[in-house]
N, C-alpha and C positions, 0 to 999 in steps of 0.2 A: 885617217878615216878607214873603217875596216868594211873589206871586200860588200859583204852585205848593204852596208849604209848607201855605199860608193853607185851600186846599181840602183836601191830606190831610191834615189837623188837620180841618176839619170831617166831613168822611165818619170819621175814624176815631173821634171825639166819637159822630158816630151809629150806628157800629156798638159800640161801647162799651153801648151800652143790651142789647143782648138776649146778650152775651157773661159767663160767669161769673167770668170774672176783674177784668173791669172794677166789681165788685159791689160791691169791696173800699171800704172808706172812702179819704181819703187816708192820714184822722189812722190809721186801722188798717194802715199800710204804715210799714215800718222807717224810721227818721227817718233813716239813710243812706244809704237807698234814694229818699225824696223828689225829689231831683233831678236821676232820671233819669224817660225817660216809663214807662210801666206796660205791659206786652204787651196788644196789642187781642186777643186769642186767649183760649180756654179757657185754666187749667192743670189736666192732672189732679192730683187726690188723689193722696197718698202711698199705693202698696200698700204691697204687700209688700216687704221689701229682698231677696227670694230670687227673682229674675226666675224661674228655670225649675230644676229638679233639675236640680246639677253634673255628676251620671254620665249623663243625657240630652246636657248640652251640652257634653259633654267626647268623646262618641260619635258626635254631628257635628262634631269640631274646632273648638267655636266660638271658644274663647282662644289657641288655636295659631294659628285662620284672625287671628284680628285682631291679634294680636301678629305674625305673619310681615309682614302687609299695612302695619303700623305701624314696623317695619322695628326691632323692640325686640335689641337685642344686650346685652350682659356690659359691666358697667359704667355703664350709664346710670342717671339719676335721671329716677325715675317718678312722678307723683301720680295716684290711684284716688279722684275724687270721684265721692260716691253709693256709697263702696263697700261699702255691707250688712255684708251674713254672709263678704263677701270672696274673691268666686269668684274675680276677678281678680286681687286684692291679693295672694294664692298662689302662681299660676301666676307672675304679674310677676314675685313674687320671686325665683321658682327661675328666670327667663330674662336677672335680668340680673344674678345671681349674688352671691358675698360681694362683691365691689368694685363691686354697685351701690346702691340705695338705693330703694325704694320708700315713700311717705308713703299712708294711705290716711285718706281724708278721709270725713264724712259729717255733716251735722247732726243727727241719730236720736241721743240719747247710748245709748239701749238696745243699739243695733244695733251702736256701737262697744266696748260694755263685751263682749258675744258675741266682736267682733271678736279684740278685746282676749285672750279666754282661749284665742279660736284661736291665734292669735300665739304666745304662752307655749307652749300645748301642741305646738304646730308646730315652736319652735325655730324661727322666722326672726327672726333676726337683725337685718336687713338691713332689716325694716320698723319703720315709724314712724307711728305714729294721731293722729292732731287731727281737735278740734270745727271744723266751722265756719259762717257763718250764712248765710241764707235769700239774702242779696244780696252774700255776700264769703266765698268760699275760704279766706283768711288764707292765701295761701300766702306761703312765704320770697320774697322777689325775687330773679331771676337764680338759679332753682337746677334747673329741670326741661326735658329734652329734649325729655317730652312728656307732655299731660298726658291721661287716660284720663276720659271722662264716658260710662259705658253703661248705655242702656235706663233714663236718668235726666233728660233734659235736659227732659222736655216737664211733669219736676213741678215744675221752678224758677220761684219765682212773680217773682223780680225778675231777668230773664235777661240786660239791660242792664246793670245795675250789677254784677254776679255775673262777667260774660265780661269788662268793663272792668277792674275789679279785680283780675281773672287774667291780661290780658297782661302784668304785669312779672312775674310770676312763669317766665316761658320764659324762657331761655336762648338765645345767638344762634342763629336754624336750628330752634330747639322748634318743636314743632305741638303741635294739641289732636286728638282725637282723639277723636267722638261715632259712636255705635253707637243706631243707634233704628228703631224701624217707621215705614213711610209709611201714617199714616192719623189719624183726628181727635185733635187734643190734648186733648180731655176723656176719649181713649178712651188709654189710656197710650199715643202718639204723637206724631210730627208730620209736617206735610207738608218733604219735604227745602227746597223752595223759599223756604218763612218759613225754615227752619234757616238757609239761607244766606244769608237778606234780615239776621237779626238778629245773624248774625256778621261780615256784610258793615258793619253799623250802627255797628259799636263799632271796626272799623279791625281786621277778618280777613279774608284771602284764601281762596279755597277753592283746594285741591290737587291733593284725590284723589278723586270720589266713586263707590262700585259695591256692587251691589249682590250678595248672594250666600246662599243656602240654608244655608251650613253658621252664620250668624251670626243667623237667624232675622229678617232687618231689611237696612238698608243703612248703609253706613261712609260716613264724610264725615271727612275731614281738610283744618285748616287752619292759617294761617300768620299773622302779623303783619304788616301792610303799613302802613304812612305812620305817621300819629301818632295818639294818641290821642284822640279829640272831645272838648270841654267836655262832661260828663253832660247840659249845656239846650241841648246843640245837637243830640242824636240825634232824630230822626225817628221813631218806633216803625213798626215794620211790621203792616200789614193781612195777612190772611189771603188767599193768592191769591185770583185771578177780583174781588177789589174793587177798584174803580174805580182807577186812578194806585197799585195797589202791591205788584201782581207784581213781584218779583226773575226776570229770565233768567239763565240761567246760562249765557253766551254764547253762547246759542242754544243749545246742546246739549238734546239729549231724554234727559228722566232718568224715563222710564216702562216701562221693559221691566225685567225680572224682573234679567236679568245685563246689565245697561248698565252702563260703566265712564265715567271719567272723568279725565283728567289735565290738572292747570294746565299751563299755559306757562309 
């Protein structure tokens, strides 16, 4: 273990004490999740699966804004993890039509059986619902453009094994696609810079990041870069402002209301 590593493994050991995520036992964390590290960060509780009334955020554009910005066209296959009562899994499906496919995932079985009769009663077609767990998607390999995670990522309690497990499920060119507030992750949040420390962790690039009123939070899209780590070789990240484990985001300033962002 080289000097570097050896210190943020102890600072992150000590800030694991006053952190509620770190609270967890081991033997209380999925036995397939074990060998990855455990997020030094809060995670919030599960609310609600209904982020906000549809006709509220159908009356600021919010799934128009983030579907446009996500660059969603007719024909693509979509995945909707976290996706509730299905605000998204809806709209998806009506933008990327009969020759496309959307999956809409969630581990809640309640929340999908709902799902489920929206579906039926909808007539789409075009969708398709799976369980899936707490540290793995289960998604197909090689089948999604892109895959949609909003106003959910900060209750994922194994985010490491959960993102690693998800890169074969893209397709060459797929991004992912997270939608969330900048503010504390016990407070249903997170700060953008963990986001992109712990997507940066498992072997993603960031793309796109801006922030905008009509989606009530800021969008982040990303990409697959290099290869996938051993799970005992990730790093976990610390909570900005801790010692050795700010993520920059090459420099760029991601604090102003509409700051945008584009990879090279």
């Amino acid at each position: 273990m080289t000097r570097r590593v050896a210190i943020n493994v102890l600072a992150a050991l000590g800030a694991c004490l006053s952190l509620a995520a770190c609270d967890v036992a081991e033997e209380d964390r999925p036995v397939t999740a074990r060998d990855f590290p455990r997020p030094y960060r809060p995670v919030s509780e599960a609310g609600s699966n209904a982020f906000s009334n549809e006709q509220i955020r159908d009356d600021r554009q919010e799934a128009q804004t983030v579907m446009d910005q996500a660059k969603i066209t007719q024909g693509m296959t979509v995945a909707d993890i976290g996706a509730g009562e299905g605000y998204y899994t809806v709209r998806l499906a009506a933008r990327v039509g009969e020759s496309g496919r959307v999956l809409a995932q969630d581990i809640d079985e309640d929340a999908l059986r709902r799902l489920g009769s929206r579906v039926e009663r909808e007539r789409l077609d075009n969708v398709s619902i799976a369980l899936g767990d707490s540290d793995d998607p289960k998604l197909p390999p090689d089948s999604f453009d892109r895959i949609f995670m909003v106003h959910m990522y900060h209750e994922i309690t194994e985010p490491y094994a959960l993102l690693w497990r998800m890169r074969p499920a893209l397709r060459e060119g797929g991004q992912v696609i997270v939608v969330d507030v900048d503010r504390p992750a016990d407070q249903h949040g997170i700060n953008p810079q963990l986001l992109f420390c712990e997507f940066e962790r498992v072997g993603y690039r960031l793309v796109e990041f801006v922030r905008k009123p009509q989606i009530a939070g800021y969008y982040a899209q990303f990409e697959v870069e290099g290869d996938r780590p051993d799970p005992r070789d990730i790093e976990p990240c610390l909570q900005p402002g801790e010692t050795n484990t700010e993520f920059s985001l090459r420099d760029e300033d991601t604090s102003g209301e509409n700051d945008e962002f584009q990879g090279s």
